[in-house]
mmCIF file of the N, C-alpha and C atoms, coordinates in Angstrom:
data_MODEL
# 
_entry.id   MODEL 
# 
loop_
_atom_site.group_PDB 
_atom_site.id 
_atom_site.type_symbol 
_atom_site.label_atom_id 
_atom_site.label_alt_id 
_atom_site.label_comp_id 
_atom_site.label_asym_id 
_atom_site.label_entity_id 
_atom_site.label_seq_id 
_atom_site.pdbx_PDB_ins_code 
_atom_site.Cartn_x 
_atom_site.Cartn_y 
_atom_site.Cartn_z 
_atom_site.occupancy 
_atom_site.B_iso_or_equiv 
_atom_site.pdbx_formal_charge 
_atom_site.auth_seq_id 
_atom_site.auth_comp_id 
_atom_site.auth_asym_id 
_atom_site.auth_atom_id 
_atom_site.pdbx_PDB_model_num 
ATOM 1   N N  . UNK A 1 1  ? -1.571  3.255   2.909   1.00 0.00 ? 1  UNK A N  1 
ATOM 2   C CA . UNK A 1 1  ? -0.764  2.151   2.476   1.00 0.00 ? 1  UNK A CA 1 
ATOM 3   C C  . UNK A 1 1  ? -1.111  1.833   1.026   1.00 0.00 ? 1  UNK A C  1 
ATOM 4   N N  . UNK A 1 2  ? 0.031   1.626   0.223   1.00 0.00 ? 2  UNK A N  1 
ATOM 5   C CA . UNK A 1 2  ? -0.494  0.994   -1.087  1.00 0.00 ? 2  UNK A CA 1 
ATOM 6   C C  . UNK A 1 2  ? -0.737  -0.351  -1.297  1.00 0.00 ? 2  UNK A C  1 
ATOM 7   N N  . UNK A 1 3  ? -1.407  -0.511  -2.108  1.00 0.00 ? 3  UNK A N  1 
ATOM 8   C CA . UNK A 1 3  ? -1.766  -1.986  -2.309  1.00 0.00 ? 3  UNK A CA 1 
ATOM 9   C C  . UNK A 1 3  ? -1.806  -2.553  -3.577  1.00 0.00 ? 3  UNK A C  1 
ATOM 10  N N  . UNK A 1 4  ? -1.191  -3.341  -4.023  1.00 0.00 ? 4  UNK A N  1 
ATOM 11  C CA . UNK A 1 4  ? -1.354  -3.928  -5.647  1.00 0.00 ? 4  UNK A CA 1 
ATOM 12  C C  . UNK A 1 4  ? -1.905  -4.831  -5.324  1.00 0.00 ? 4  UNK A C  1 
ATOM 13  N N  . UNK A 1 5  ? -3.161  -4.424  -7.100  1.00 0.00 ? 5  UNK A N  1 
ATOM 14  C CA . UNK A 1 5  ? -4.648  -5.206  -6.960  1.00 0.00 ? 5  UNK A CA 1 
ATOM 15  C C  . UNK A 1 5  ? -4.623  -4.990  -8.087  1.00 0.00 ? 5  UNK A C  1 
ATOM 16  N N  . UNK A 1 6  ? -6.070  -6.290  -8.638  1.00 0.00 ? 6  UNK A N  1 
ATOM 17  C CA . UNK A 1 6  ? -6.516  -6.547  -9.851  1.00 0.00 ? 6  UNK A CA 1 
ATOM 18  C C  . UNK A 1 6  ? -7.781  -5.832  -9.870  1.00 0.00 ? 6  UNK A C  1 
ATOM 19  N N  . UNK A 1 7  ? -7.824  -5.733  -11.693 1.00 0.00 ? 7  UNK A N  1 
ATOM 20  C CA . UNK A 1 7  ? -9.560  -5.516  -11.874 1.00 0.00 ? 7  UNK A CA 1 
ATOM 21  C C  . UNK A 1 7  ? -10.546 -5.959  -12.822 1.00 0.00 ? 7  UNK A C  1 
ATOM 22  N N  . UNK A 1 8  ? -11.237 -7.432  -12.821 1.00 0.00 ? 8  UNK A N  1 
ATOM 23  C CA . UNK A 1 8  ? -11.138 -8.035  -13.426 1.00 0.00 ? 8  UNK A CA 1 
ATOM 24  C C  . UNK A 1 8  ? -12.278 -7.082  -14.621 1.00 0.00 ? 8  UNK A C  1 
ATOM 25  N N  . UNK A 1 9  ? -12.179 -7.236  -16.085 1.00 0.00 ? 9  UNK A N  1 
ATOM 26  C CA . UNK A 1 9  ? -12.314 -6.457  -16.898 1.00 0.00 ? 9  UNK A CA 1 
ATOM 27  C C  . UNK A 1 9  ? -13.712 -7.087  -17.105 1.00 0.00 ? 9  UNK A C  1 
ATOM 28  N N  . UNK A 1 10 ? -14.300 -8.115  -16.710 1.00 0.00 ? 10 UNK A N  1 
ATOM 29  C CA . UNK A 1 10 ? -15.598 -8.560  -17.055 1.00 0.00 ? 10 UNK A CA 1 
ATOM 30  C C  . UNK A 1 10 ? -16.738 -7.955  -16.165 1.00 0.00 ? 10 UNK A C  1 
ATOM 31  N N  . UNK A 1 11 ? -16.363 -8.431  -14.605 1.00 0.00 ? 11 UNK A N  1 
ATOM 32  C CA . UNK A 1 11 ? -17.637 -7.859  -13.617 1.00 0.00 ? 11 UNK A CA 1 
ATOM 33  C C  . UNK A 1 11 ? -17.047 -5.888  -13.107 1.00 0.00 ? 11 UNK A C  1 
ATOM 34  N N  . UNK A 1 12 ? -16.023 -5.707  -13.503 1.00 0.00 ? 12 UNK A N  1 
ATOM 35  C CA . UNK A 1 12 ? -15.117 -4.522  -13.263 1.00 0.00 ? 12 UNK A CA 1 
ATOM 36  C C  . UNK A 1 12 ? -15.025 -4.739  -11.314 1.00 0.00 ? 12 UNK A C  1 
ATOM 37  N N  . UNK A 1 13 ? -14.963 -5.793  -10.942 1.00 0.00 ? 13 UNK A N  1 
ATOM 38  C CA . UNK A 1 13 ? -14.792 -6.060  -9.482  1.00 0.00 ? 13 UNK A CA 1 
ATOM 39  C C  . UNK A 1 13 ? -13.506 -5.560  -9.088  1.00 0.00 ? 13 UNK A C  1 
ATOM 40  N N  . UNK A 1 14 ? -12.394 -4.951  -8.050  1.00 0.00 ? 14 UNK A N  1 
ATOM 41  C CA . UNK A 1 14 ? -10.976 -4.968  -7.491  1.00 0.00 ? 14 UNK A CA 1 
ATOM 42  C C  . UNK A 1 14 ? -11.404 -5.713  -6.632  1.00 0.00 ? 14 UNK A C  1 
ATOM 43  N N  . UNK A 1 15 ? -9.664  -6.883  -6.641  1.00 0.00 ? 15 UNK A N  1 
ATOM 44  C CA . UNK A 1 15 ? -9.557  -7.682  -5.744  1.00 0.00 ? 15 UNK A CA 1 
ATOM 45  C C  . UNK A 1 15 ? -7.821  -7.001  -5.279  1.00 0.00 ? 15 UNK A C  1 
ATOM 46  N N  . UNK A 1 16 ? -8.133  -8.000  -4.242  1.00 0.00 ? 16 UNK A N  1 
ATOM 47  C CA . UNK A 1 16 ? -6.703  -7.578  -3.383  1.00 0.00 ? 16 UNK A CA 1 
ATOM 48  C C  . UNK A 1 16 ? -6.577  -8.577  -2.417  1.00 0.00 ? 16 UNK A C  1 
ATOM 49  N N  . UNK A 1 17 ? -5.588  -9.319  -2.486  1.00 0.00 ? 17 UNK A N  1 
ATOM 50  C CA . UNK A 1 17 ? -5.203  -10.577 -1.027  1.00 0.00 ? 17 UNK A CA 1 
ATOM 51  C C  . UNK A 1 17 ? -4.338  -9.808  0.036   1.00 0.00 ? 17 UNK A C  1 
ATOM 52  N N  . UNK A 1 18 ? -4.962  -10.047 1.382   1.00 0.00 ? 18 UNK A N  1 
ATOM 53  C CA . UNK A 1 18 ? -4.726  -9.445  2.634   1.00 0.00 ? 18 UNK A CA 1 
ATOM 54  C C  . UNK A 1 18 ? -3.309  -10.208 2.851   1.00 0.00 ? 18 UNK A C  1 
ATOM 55  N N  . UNK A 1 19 ? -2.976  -12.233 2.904   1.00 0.00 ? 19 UNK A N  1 
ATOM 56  C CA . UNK A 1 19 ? -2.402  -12.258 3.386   1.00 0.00 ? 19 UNK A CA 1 
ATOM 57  C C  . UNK A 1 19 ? -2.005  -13.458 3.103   1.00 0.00 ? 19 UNK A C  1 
ATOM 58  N N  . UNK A 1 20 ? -1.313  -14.293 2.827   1.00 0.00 ? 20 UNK A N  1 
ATOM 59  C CA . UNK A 1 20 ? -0.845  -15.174 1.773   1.00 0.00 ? 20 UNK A CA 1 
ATOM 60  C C  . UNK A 1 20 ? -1.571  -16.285 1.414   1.00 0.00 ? 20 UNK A C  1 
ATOM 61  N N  . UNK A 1 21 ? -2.358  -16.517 2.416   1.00 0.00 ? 21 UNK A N  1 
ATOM 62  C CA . UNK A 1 21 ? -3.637  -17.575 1.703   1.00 0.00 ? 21 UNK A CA 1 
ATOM 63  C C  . UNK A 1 21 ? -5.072  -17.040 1.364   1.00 0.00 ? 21 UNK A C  1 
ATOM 64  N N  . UNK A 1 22 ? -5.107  -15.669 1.313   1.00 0.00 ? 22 UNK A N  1 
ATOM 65  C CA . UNK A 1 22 ? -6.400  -15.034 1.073   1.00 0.00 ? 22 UNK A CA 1 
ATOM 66  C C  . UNK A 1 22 ? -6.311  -15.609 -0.553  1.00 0.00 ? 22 UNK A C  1 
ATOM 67  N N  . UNK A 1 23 ? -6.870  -16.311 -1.116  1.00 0.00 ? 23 UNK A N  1 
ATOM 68  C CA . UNK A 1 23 ? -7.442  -16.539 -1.956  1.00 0.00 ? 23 UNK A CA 1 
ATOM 69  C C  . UNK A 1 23 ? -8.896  -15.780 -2.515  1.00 0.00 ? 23 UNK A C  1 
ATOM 70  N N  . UNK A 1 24 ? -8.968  -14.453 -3.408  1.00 0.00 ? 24 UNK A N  1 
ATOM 71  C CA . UNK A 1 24 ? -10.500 -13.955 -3.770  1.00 0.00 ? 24 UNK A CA 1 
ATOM 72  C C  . UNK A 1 24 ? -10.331 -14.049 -4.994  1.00 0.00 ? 24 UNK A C  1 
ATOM 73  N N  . UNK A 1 25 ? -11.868 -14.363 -5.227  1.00 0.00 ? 25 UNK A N  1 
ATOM 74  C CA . UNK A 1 25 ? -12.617 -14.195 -6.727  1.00 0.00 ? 25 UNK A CA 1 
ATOM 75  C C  . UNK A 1 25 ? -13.658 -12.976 -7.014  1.00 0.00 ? 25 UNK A C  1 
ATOM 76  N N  . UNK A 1 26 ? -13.225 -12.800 -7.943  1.00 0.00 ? 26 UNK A N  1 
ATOM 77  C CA . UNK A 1 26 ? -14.071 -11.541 -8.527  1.00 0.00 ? 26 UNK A CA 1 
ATOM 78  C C  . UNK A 1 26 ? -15.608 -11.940 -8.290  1.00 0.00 ? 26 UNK A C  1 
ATOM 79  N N  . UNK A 1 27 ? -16.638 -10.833 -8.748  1.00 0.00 ? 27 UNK A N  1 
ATOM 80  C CA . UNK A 1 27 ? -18.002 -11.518 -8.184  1.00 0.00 ? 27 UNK A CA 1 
ATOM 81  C C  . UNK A 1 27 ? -18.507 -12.447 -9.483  1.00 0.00 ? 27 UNK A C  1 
ATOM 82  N N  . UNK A 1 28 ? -18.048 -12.043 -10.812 1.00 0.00 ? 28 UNK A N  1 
ATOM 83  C CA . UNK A 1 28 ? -18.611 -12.975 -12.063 1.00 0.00 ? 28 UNK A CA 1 
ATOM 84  C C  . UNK A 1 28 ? -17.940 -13.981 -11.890 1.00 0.00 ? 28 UNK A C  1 
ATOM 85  N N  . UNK A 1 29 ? -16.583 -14.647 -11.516 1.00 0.00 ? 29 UNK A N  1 
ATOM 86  C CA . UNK A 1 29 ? -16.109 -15.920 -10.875 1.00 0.00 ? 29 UNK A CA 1 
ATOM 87  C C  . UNK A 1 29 ? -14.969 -16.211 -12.425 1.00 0.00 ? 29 UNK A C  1 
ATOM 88  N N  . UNK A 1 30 ? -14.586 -14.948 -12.648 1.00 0.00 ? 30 UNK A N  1 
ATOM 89  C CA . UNK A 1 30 ? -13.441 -15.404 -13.834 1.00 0.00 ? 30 UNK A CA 1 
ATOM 90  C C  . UNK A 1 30 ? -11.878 -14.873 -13.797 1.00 0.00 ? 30 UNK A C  1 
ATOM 91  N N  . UNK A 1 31 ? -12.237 -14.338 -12.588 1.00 0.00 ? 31 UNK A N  1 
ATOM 92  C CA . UNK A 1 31 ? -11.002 -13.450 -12.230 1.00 0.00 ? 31 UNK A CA 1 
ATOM 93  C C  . UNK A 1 31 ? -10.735 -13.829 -10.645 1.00 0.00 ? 31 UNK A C  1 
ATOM 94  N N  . UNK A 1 32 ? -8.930  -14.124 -10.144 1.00 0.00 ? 32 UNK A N  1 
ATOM 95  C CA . UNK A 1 32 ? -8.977  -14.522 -8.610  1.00 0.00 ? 32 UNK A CA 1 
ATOM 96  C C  . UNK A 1 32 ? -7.424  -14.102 -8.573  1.00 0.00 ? 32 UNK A C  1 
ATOM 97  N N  . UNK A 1 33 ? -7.267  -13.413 -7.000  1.00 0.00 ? 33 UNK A N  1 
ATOM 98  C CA . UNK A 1 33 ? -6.259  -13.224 -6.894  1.00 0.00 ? 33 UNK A CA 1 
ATOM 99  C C  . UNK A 1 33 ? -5.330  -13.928 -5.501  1.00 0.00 ? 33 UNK A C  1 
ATOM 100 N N  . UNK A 1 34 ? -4.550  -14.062 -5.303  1.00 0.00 ? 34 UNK A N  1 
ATOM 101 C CA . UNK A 1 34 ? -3.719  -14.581 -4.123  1.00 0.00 ? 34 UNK A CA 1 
ATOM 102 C C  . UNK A 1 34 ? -2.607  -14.094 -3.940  1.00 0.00 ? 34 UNK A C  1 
ATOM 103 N N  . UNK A 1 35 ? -1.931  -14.475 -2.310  1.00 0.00 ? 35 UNK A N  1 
ATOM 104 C CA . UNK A 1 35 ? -0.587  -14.110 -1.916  1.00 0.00 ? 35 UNK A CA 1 
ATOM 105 C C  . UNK A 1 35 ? -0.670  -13.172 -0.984  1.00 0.00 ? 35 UNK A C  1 
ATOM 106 N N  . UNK A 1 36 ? -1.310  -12.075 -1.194  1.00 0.00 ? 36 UNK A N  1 
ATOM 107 C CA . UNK A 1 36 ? -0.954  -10.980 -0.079  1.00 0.00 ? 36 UNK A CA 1 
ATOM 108 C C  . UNK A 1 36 ? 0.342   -10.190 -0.485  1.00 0.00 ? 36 UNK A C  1 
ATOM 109 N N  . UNK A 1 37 ? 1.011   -10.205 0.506   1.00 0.00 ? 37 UNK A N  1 
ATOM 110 C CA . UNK A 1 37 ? 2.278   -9.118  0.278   1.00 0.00 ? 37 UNK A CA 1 
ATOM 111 C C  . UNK A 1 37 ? 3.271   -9.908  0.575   1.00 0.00 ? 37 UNK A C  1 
ATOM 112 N N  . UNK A 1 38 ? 3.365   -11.673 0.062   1.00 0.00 ? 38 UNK A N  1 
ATOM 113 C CA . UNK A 1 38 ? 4.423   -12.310 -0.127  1.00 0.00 ? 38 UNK A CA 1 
ATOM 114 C C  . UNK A 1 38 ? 4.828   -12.555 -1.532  1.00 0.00 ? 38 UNK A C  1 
ATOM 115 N N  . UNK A 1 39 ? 3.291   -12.786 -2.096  1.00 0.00 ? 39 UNK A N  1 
ATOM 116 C CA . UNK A 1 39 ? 3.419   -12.790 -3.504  1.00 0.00 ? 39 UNK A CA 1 
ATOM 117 C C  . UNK A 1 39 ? 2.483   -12.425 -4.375  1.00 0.00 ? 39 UNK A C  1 
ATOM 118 N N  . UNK A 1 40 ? 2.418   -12.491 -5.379  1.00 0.00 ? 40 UNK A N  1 
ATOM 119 C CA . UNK A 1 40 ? 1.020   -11.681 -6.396  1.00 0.00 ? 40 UNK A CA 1 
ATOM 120 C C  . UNK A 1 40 ? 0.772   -12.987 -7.226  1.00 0.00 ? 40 UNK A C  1 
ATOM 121 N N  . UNK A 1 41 ? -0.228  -14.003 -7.200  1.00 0.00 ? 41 UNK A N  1 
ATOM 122 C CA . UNK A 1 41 ? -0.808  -14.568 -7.999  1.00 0.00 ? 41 UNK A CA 1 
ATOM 123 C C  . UNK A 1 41 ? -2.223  -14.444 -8.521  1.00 0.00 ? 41 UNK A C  1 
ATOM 124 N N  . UNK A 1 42 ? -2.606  -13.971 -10.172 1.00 0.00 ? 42 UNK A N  1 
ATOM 125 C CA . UNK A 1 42 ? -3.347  -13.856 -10.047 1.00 0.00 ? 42 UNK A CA 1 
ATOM 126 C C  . UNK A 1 42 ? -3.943  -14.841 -11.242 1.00 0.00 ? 42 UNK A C  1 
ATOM 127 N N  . UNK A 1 43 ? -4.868  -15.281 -11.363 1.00 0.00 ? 43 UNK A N  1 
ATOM 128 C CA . UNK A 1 43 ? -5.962  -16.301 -12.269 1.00 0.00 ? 43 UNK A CA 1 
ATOM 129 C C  . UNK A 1 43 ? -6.726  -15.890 -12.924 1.00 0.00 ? 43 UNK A C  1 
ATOM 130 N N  . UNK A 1 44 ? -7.156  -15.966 -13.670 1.00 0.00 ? 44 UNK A N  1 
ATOM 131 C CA . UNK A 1 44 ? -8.038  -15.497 -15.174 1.00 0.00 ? 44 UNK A CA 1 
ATOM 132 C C  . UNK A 1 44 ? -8.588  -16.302 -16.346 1.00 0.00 ? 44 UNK A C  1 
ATOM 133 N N  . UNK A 1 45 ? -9.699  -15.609 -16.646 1.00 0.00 ? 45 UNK A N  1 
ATOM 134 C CA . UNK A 1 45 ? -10.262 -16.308 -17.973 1.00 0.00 ? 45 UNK A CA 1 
ATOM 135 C C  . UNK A 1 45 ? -9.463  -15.154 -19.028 1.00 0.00 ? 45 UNK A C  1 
ATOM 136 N N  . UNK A 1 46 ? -8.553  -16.147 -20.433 1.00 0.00 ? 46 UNK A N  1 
ATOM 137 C CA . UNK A 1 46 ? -7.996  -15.258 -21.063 1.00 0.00 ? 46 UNK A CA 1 
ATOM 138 C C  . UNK A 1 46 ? -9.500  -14.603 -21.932 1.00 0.00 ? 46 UNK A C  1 
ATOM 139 N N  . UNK A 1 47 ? -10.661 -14.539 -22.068 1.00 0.00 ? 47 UNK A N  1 
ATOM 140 C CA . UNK A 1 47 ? -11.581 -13.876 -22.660 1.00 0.00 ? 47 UNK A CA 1 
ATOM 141 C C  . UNK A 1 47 ? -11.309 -13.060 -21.970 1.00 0.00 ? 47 UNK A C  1 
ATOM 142 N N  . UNK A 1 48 ? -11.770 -13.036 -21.261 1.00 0.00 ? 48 UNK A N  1 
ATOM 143 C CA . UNK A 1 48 ? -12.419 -11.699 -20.455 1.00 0.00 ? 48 UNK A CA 1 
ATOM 144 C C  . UNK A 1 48 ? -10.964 -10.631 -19.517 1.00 0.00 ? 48 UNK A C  1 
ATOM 145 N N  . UNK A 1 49 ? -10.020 -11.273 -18.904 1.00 0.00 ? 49 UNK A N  1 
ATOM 146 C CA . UNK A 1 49 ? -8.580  -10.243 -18.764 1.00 0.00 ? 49 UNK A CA 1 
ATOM 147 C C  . UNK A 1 49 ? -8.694  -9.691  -17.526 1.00 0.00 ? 49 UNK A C  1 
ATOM 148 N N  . UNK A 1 50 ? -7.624  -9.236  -17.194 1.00 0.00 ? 50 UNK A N  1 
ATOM 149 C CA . UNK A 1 50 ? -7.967  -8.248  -16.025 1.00 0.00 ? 50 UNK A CA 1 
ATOM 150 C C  . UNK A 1 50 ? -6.850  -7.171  -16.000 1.00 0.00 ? 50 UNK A C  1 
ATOM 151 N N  . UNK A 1 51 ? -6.659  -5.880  -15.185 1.00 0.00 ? 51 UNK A N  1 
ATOM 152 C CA . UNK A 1 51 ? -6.041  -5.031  -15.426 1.00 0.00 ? 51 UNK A CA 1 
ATOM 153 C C  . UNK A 1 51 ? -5.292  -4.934  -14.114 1.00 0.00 ? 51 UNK A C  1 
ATOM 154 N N  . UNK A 1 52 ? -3.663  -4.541  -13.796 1.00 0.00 ? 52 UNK A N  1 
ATOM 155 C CA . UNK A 1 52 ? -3.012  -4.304  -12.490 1.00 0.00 ? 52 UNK A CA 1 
ATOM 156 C C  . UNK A 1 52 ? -3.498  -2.670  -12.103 1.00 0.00 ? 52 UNK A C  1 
ATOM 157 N N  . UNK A 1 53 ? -3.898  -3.028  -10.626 1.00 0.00 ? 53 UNK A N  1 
ATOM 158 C CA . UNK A 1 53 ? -4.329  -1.103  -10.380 1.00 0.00 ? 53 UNK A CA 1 
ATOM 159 C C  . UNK A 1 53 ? -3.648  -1.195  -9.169  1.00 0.00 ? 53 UNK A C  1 
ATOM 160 N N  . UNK A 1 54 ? -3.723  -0.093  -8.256  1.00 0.00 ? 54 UNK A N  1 
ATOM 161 C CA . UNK A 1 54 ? -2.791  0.135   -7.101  1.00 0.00 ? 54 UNK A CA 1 
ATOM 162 C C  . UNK A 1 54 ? -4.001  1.459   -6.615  1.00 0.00 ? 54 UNK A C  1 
ATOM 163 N N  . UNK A 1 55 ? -4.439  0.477   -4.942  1.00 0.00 ? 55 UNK A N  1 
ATOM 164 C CA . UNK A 1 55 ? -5.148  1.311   -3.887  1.00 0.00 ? 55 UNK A CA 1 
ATOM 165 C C  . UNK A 1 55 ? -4.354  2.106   -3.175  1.00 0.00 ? 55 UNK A C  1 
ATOM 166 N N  . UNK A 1 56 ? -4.494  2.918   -2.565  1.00 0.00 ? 56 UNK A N  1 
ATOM 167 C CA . UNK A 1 56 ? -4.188  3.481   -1.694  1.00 0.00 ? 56 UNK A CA 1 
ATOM 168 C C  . UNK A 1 56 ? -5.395  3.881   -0.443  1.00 0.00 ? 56 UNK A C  1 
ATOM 169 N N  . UNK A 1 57 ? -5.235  2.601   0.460   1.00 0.00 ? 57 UNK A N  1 
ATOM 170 C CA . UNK A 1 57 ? -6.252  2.632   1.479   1.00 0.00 ? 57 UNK A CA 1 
ATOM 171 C C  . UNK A 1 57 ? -5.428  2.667   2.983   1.00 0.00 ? 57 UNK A C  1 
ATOM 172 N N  . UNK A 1 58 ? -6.490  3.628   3.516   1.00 0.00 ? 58 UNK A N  1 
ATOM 173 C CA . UNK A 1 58 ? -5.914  4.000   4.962   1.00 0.00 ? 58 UNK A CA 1 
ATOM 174 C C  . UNK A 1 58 ? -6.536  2.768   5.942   1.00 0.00 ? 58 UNK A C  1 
ATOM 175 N N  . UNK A 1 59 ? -5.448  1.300   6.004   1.00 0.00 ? 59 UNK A N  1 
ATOM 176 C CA . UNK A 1 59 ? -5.046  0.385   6.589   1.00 0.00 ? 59 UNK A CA 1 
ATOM 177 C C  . UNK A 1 59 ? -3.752  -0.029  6.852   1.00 0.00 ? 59 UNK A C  1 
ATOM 178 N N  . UNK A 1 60 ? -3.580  -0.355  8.226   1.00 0.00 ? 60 UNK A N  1 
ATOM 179 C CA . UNK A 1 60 ? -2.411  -1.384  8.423   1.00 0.00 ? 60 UNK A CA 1 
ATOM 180 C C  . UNK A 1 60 ? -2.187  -2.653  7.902   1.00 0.00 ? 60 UNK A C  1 
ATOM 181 N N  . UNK A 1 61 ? -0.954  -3.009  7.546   1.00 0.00 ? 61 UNK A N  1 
ATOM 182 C CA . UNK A 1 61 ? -0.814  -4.351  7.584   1.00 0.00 ? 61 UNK A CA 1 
ATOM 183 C C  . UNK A 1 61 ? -1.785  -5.343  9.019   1.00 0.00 ? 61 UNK A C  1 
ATOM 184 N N  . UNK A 1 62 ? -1.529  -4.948  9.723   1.00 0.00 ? 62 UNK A N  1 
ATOM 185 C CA . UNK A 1 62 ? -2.301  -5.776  11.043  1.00 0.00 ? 62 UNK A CA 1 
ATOM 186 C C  . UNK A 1 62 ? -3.513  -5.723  11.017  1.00 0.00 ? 62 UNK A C  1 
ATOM 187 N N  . UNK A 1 63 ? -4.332  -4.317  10.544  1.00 0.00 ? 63 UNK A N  1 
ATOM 188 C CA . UNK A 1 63 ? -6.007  -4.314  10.113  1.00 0.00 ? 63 UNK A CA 1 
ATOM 189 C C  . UNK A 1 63 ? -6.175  -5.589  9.183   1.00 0.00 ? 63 UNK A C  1 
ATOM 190 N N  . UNK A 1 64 ? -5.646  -5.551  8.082   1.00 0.00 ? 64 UNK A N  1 
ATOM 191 C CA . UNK A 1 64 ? -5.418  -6.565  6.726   1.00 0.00 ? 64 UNK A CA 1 
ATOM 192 C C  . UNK A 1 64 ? -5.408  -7.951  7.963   1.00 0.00 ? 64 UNK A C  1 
ATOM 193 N N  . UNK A 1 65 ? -4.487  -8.287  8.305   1.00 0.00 ? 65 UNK A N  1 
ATOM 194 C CA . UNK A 1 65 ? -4.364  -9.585  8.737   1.00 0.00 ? 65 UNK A CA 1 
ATOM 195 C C  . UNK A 1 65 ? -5.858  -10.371 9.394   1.00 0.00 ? 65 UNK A C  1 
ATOM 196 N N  . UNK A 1 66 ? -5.922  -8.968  10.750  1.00 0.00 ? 66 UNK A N  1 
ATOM 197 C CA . UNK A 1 66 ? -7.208  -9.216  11.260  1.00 0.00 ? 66 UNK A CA 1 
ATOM 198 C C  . UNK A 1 66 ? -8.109  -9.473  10.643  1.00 0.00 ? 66 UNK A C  1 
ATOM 199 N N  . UNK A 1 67 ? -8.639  -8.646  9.680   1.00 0.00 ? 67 UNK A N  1 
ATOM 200 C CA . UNK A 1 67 ? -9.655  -8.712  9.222   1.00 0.00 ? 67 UNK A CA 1 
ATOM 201 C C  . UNK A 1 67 ? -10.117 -10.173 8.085   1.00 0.00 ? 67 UNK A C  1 
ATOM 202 N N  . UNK A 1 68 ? -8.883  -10.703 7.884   1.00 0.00 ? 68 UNK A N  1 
ATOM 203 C CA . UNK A 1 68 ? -8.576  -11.817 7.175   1.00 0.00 ? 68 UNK A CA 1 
ATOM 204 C C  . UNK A 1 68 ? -8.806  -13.172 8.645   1.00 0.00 ? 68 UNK A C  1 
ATOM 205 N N  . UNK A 1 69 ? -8.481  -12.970 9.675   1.00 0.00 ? 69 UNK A N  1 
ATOM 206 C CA . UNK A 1 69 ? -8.001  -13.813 10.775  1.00 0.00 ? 69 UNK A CA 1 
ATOM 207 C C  . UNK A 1 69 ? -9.249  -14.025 11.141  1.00 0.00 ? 69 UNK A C  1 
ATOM 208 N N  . UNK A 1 70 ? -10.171 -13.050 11.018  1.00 0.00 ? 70 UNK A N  1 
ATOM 209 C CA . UNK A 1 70 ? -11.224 -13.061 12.035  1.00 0.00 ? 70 UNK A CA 1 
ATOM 210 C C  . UNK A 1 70 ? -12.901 -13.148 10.957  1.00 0.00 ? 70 UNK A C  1 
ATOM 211 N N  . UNK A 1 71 ? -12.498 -13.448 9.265   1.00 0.00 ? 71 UNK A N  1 
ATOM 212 C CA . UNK A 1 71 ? -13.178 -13.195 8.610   1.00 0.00 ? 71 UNK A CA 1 
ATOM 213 C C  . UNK A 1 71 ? -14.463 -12.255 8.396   1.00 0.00 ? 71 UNK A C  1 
ATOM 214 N N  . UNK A 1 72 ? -14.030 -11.255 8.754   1.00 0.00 ? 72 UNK A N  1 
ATOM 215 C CA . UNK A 1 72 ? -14.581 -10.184 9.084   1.00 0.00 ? 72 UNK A CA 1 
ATOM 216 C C  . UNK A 1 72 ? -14.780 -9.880  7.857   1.00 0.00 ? 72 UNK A C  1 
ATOM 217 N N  . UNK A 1 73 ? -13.824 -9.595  6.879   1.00 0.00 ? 73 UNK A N  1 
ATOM 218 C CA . UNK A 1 73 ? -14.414 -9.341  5.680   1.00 0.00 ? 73 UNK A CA 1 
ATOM 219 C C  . UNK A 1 73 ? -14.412 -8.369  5.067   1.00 0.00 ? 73 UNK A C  1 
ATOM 220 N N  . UNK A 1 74 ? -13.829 -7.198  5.741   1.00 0.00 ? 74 UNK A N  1 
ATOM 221 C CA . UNK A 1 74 ? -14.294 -5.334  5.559   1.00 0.00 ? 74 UNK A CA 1 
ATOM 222 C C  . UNK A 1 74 ? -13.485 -4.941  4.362   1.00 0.00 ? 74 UNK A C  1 
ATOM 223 N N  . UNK A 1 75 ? -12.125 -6.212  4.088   1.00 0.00 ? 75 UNK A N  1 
ATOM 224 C CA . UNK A 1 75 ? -11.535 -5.496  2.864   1.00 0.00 ? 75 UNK A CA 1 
ATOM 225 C C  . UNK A 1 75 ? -11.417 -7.026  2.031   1.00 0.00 ? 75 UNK A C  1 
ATOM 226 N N  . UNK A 1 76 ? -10.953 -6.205  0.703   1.00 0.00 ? 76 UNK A N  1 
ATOM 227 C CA . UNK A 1 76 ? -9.929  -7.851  -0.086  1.00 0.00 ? 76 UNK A CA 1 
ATOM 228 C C  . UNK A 1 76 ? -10.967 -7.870  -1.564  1.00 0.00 ? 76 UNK A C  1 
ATOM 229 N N  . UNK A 1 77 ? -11.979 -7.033  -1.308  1.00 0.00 ? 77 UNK A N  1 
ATOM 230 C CA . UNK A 1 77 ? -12.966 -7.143  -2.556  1.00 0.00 ? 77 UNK A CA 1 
ATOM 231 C C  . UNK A 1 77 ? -13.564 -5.622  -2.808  1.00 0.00 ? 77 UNK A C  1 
ATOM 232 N N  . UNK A 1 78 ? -13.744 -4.870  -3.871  1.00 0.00 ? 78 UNK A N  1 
ATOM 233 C CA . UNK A 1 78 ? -14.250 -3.588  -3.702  1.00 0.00 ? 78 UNK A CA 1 
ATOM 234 C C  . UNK A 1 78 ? -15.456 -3.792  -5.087  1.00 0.00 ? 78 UNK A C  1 
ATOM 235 N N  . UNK A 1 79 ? -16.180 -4.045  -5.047  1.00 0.00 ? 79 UNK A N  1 
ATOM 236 C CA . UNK A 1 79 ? -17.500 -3.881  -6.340  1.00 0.00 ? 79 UNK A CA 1 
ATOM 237 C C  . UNK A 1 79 ? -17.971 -2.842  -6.536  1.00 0.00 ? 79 UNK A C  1 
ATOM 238 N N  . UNK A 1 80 ? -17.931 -2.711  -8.251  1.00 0.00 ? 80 UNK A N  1 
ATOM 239 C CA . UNK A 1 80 ? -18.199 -1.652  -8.864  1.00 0.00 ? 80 UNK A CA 1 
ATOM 240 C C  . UNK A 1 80 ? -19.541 -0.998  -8.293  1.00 0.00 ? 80 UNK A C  1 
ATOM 241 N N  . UNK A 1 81 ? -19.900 0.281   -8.392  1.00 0.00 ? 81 UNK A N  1 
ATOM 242 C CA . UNK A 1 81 ? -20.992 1.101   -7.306  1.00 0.00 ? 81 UNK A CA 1 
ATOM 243 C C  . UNK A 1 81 ? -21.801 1.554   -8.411  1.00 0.00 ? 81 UNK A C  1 
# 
């Protein structure tokens, strides 16, 4: 499934909202994204910026939800390695 996501250019964190109130913040706390796959809002410090990227992760929409429902947690944030 594809996914449009941010990357915020300061901590180089990807974010991605599962589901319209997933609200995430990057891990340096200057970059946040929202909406899910109703809408794309995303928040920023204009210093620091962030860049549009596109995942391609082997999930369902319904994994996404769950994992949002049940704060499980397994997706919605990916930190640099």
């Amino acid at each position: 499934m594809k996914i449009q996501a941010i990357k915020c250019k300061g901590c180089q964190t990807t974010l991605f909202s599962r589901t319209r109130y997933d609200f995430r913040t990057c891990l340096c706390g200057k970059t946040s994204i929202d909406g899910g796959f109703d809408y794309l809002k995303a928040s920023f410090d204009s210093n620091i910026g962030f860049e549009n990227v596109e995942l391609e992760l082997d999930v369902t929409l319904e994994e996404l939800y769950r994992d949002w429902n049940t704060a499980e947690d397994k997706y919605g944030v990916i930190k640099k390695e």
